[in-house]
N, C-alpha and C positions, 0 to 999 in steps of 0.2 A: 373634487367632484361634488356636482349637485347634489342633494341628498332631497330636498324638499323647495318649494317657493311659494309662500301664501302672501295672500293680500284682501284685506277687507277695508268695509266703509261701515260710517253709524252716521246717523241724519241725528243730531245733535238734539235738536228739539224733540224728536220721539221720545230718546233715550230720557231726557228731564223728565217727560211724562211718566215714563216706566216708573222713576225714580219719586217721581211726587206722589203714584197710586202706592208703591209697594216697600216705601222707606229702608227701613234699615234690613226689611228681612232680606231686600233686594241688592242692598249693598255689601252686605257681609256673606253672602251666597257667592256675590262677582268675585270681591276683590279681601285684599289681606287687609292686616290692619295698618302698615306700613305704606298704602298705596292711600288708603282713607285717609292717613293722618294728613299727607301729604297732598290730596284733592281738595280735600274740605277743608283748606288754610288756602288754598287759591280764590280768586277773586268769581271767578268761575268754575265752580267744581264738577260740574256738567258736563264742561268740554274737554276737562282734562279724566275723567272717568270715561267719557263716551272714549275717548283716546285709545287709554287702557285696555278696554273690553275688546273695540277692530286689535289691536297687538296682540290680544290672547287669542283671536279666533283664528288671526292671520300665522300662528304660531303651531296652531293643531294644526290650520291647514298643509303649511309646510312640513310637519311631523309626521303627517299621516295619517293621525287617530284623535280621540279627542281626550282629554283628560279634565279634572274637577278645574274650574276657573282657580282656584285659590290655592292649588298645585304651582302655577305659573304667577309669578310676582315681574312688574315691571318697574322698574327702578331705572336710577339716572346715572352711569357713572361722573368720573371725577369731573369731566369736561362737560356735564349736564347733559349728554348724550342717551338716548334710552336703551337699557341693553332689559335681558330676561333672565330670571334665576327661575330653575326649574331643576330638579332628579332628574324629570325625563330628557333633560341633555345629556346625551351618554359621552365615556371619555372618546374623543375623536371629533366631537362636533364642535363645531363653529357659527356659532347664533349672530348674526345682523338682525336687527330691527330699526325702521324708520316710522315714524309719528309726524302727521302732518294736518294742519287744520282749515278748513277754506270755508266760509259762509258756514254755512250750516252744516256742513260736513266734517266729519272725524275722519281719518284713513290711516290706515298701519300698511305693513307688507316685512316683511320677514324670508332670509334666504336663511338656511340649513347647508352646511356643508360640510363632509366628509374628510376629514384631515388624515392623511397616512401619518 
């Protein structure tokens, strides 16, 4: 059973802007240090952050509620896949997330579901 469905966008170039006026206070606000390490070693840390950020929004949305960004960490499993480590996946759920990049745009979207 459904439990949740989110989905968001980030316009890539805002987001760098955000990231050029508000540096580090703005990165370690967003994200963990596990997500940083691994952004900011990409050739592009911008799109793979803006990435990140639509996956956690897209995350609450399907959750219901909102929690601190840095509560929810996105990571890659073994097949470079992006999955979410969060508490607030309680036992019974089942997290999908999908990351996708087009032009100038970042988009996540996230289903929630209810396992008996």
């Amino acid at each position: 059973m459904i439990h949740g469905i989110g989905i968001d966008t980030v316009e890539i170039s805002r987001f760098k802007r955000a990231l050029d006026r508000w540096g580090d206070r703005l990165k370690t606000r967003l994200f963990t240090p596990g997500e940083l390490a691994y952004c900011l070693g990409q050739r592009s840390p911008e799109r793979h952050l803006s990435a990140r950020f639509a996956a956690k929004v897209s995350f609450f949305k399907a959750l219901g509620r909102p929690l601190c960004y840095r509560d929810v960490e996105v990571s890659r499993d073994s097949t470079g896949a992006p999955s979410l480590v969060s508490n607030a996946i309680e036992k019974g759920m089942s997290v999908s997330v999908s990351i996708s990049h087009d032009g100038d745009l970042s988009i996540a979207e996230t289903v929630i579901e209810r396992v008996s």
